[in-house]
C-alpha positions as CSV (number, residue, x, y, z in Angstrom):
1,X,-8.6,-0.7,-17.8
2,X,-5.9,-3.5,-18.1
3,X,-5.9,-5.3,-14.4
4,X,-2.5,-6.8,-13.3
5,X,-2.4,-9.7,-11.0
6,X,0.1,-12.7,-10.4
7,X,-0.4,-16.0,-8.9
8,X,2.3,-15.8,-7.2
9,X,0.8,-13.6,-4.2
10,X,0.0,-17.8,-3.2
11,X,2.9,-18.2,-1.8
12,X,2.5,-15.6,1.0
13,X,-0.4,-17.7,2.9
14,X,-0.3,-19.7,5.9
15,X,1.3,-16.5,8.1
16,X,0.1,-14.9,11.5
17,X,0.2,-11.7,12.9
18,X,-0.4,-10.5,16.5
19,X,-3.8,-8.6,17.6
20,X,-4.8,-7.7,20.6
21,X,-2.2,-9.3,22.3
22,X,-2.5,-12.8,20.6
23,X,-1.3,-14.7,17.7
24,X,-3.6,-15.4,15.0
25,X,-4.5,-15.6,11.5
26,X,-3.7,-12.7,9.1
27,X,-6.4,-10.6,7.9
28,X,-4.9,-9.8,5.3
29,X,-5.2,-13.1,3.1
30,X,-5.1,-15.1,0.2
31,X,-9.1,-14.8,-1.0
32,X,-9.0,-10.8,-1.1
33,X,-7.1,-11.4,-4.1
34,X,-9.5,-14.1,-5.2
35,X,-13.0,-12.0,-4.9
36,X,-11.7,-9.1,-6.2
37,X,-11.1,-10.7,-9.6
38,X,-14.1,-12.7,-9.4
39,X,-16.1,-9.0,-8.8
40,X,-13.9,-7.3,-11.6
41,X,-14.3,-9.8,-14.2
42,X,-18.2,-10.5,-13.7
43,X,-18.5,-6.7,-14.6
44,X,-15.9,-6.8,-17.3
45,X,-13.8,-4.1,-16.3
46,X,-10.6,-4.5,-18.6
47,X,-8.5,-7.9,-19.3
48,X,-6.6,-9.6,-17.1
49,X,-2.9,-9.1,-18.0
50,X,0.7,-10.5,-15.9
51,X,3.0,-8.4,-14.9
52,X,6.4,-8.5,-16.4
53,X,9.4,-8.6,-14.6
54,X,11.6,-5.6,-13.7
55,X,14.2,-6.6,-11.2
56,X,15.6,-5.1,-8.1
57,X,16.6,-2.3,-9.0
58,X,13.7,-0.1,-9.1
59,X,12.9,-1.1,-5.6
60,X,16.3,-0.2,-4.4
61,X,15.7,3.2,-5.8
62,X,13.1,3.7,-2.4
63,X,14.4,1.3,-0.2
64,X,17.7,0.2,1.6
65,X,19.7,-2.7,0.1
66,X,20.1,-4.1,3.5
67,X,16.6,-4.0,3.5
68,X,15.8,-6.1,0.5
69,X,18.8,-8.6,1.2
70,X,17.4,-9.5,4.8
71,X,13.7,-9.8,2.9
72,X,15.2,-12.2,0.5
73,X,17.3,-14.1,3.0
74,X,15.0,-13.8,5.8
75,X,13.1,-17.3,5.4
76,X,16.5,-19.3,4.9
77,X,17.6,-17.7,8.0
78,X,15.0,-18.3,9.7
79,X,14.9,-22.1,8.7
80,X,18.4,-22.7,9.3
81,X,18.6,-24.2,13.2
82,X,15.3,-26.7,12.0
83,X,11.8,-23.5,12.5
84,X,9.7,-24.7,10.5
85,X,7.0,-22.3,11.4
86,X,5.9,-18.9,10.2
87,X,8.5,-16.1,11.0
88,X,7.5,-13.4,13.3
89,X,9.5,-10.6,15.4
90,X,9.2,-10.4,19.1
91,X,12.1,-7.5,19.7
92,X,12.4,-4.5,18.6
93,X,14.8,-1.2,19.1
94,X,13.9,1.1,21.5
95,X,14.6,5.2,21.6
96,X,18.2,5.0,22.8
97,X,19.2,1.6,21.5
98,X,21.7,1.4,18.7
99,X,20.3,1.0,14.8
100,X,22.8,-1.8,14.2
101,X,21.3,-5.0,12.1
102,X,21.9,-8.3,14.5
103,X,23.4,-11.6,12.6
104,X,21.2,-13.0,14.4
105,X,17.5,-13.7,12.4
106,X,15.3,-13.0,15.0
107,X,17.5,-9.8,16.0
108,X,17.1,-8.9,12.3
109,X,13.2,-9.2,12.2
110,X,13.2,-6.4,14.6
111,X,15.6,-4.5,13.3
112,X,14.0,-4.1,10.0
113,X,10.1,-3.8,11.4
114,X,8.1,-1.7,13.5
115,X,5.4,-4.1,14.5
116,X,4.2,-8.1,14.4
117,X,2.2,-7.3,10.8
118,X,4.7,-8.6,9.1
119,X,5.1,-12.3,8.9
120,X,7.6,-14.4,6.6
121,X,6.8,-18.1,4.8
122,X,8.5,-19.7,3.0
123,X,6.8,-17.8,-0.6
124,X,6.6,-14.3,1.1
125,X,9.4,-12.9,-0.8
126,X,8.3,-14.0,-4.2
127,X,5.2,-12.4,-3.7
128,X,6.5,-9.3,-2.8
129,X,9.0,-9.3,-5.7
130,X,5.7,-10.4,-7.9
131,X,3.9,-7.5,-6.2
132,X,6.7,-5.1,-7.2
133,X,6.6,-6.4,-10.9
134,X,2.6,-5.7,-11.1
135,X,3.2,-2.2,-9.8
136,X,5.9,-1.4,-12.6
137,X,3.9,-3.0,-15.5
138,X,1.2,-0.7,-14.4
139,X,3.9,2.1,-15.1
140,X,4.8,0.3,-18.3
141,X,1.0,0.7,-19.4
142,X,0.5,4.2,-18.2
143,X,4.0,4.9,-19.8
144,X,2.9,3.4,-23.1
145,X,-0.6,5.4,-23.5
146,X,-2.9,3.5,-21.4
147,X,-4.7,6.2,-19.6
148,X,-5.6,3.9,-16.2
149,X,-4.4,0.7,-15.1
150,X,-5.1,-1.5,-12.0
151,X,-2.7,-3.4,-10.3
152,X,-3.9,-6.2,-7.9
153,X,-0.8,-6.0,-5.5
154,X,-0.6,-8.7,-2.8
155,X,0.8,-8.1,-0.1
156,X,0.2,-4.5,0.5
157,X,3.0,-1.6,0.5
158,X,2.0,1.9,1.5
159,X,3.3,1.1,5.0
160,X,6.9,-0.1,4.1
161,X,9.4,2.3,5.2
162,X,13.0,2.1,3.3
163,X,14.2,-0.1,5.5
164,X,11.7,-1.2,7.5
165,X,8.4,-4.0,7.2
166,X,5.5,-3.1,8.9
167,X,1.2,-3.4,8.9
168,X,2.0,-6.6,6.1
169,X,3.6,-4.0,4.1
170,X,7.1,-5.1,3.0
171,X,8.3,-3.1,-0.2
172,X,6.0,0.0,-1.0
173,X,4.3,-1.0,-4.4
174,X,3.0,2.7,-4.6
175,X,7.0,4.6,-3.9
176,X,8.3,1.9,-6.5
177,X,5.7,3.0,-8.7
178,X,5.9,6.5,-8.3
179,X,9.7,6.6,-8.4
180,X,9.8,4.8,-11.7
181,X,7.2,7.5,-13.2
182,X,10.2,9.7,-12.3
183,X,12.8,7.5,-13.5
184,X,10.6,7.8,-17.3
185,X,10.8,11.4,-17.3
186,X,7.4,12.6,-15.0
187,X,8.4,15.7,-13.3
188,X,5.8,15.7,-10.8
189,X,3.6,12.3,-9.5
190,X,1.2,12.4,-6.9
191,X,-0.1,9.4,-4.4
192,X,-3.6,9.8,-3.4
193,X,-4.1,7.0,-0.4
194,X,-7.2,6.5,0.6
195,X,-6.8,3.2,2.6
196,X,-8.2,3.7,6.5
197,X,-5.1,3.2,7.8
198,X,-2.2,6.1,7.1
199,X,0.5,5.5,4.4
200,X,3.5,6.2,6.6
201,X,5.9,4.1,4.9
202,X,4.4,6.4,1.5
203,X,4.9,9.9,3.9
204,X,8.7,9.1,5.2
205,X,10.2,7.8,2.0
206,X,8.3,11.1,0.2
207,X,8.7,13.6,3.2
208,X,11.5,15.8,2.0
209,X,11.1,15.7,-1.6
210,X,9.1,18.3,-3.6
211,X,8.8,16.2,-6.8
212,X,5.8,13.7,-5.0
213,X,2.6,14.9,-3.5
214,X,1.8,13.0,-1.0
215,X,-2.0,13.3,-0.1
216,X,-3.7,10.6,3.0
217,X,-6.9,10.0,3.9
218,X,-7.2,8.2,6.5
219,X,-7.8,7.4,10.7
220,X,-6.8,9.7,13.6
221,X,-3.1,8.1,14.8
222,X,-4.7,9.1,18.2
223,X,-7.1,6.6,18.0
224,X,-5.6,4.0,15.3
225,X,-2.9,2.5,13.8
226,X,0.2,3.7,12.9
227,X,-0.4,5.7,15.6
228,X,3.4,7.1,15.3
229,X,2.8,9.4,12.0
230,X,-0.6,10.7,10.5
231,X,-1.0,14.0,12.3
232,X,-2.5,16.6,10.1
233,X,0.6,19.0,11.1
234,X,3.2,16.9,9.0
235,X,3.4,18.8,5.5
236,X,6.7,17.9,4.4
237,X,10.1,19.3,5.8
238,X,12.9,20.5,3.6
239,X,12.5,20.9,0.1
240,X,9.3,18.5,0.6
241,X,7.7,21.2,2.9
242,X,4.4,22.0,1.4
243,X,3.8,18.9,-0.4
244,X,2.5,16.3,2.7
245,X,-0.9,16.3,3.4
246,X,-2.8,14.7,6.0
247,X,-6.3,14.1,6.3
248,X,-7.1,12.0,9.6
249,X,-10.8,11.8,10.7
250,X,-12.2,10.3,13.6
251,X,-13.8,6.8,13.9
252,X,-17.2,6.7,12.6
253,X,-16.7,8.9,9.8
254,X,-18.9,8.4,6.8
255,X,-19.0,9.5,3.2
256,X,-20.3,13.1,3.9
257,X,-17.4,13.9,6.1
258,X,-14.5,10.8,4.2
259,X,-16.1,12.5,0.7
260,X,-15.3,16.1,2.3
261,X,-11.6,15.4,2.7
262,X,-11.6,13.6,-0.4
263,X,-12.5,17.1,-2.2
264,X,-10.0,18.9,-0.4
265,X,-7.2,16.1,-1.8
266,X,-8.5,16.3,-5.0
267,X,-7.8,20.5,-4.9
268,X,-4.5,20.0,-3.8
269,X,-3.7,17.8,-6.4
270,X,-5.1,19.2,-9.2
271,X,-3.6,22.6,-7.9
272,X,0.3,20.5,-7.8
273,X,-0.6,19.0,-11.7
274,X,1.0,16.0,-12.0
275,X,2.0,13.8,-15.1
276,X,0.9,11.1,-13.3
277,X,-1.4,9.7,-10.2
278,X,-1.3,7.2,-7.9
279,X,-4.2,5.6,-6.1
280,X,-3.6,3.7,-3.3
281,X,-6.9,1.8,-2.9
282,X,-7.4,0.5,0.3
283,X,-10.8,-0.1,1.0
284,X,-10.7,-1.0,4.9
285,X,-12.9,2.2,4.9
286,X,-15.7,0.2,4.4
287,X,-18.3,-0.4,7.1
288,X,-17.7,-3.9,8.2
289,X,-14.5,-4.0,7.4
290,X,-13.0,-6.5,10.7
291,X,-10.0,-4.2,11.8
292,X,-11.7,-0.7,10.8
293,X,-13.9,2.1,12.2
294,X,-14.8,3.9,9.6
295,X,-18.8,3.8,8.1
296,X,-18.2,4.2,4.3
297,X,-21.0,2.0,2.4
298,X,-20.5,0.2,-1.2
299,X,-22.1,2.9,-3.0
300,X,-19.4,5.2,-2.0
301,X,-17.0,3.5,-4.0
302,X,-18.6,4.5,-6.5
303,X,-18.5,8.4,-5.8
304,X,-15.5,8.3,-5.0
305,X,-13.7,6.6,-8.2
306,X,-15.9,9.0,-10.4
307,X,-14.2,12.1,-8.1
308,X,-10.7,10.6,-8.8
309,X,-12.0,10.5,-12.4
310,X,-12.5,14.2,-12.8
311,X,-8.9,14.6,-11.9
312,X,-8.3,14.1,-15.6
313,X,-4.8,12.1,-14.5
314,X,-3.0,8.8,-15.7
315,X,-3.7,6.6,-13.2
316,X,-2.2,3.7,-11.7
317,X,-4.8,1.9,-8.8
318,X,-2.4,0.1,-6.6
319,X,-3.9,-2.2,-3.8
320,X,-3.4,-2.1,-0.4
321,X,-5.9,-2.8,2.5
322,X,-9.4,-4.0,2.6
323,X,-10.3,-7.3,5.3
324,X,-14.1,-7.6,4.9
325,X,-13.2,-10.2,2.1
326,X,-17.0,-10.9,1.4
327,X,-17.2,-6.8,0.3
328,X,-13.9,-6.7,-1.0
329,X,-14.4,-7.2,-4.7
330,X,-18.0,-5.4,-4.6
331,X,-16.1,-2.2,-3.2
332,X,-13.1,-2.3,-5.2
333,X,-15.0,-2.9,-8.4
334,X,-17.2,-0.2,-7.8
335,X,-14.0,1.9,-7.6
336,X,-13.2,1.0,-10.2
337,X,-16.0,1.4,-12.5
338,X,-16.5,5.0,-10.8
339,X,-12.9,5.9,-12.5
340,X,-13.6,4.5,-15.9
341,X,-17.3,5.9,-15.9
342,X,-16.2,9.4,-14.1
């Protein structure tokens, strides 16, 4: 399994977010990155390759352009009257308010997000353009033969919207990917996401479209985060109806009932038969993960990469959560080696 990482995810350190009801260093950091190659090389798991670069224009084909111009603005904006601090947004539109974008920066950081996830430095958006890059050479692999590939996104992206940042998503890695399989002739992709937070950027940009199966796994919105979108009664609408599908659980859940919803994704999308699948790892499922509830062990991994495996797919792994950065590389290597040995 060829593993694609970048360097570049670097710059995107140093940034905040606000939890409950204070500001303070992101979970979502630098050395995730760091022990999951450490974990994946000690067991050998495929080389280490860079991504290549693709441009914009494969992310413009699932999000806005006014969205990816204030991402690659947002920093100089922000820096412009002498803020030399991270960027975060403090307003944000209201039910009844107007969708108009502000000129102003900070009126633009809550225009385009949907919570205080999502802070800016100065390297944020070369990481995310470097995180789009590793997605697409993943593609590039997959397109080429390669019958898995892994790619070591940083920042996440399943909860990106079109136009809108959110959860330290800011482009959707996994919608750029899966678009592009399109783009190369797939006629049907499906996104597995199995991170313990819901994929609702992955769900809207998908929802009405019959060509992407759309399968999470994932926390009760009525308890958790996104809160908004999750329910197990959103199955598409339009053309898409019939090919959403929700799993939320409860806190607490473990393998037995995690692993039973797991099968029921893996019937659906082995019943759609896809040219190609997407993963979105996240595994905040585990145990002692910091920001989580669910009680998935590191063993589980295990099962549940060699479940994915019987699929029979191409697949891509994209990253996106995981916090307890001591498990981290243990549990995502395990994934791993489940798929390859499945």
């Amino acid at each position: 399994m060829q593993i694609i990482h970048s360097p570049r995810h670097l710059g995107h350190s140093g940034h905040v977010e606000l939890m409950n009801g204070r500001v303070v260093p992101a979970f979502e950091k630098p050395e995730r990155v760091a022990m999951i190659l450490r974990a994946v090389g000690e067991r050998q798991l495929g080389p280490f390759v860079d991504p290549t670069a693709h441009g914009l224009d494969p992310v413009l084909k699932v999000h806005d352009e006014a969205f990816i111009r204030f991402l690659s603005t947002a920093w100089q904006q922000w820096t412009a009257d002498g803020r030399d601090f991270p960027a975060l947004p403090s307003f944000w539109k209201a039910p009844g308010m107007r969708a108009i974008e502000p000129d102003n920066i900070d009126g633009k950081l809550g225009h385009f997000s949907f919570d205080a996830g999502c802070c800016i430095v100065a390297g944020t958006w070369d990481a995310v353009q470097a995180g789009a890059d590793i997605a697409l050479t993943g593609v590039d692999l997959i397109a080429d033969g390669q019958p898995n590939a892994f790619a070591l996104c940083r920042p996440p992206g399943h909860h990106a919207h079109a136009g809108t940042m959110g959860g330290y998503c800011f482009v959707n890695n996994a919608a750029v990917a899966a678009q592009s399989f399109l783009d190369r002739g797939a006629a049907r992709v499906a996104v597995l996401d199995v991170d313990y937070h819901h994929g609702n950027g992955t769900q809207s940009i998908f929802y009405d479209r019959p060509d992407v199966l759309v399968c999470n796994i994932h926390a009760d919105p009525m308890q958790e985060f996104p809160y908004f979108l999750g329910y197990a009664d959103e199955a598409g609408q339009g053309p898409g109806e019939g090919f959403n599908a929700n799993f939320p659980l409860p806190w607490g859940a473990d393998f037995e009932g995690w692993g039973a919803a797991l099968e029921a994704a893996c019937v659906l999308v082995a019943d759609y038969a896809p040219d190609a699948l997407i993963v979105s790892l996240g595994v905040d499922t585990y145990k002692d993960d910091p920001i989580s509830q669910f009680r998935l062990d590191s063993p589980d991994y295990l099962k549940m990469g060699a479940r994915i495996a019987k699929l029979g797919l191409p697949t891509l792994v994209v990253m996106e959560g995981g916090y307890a950065v001591e498990a981290i590389g243990i549990n995502v290597a395990n994934t791993l080696e489940g798929l390859l040995q499945g």
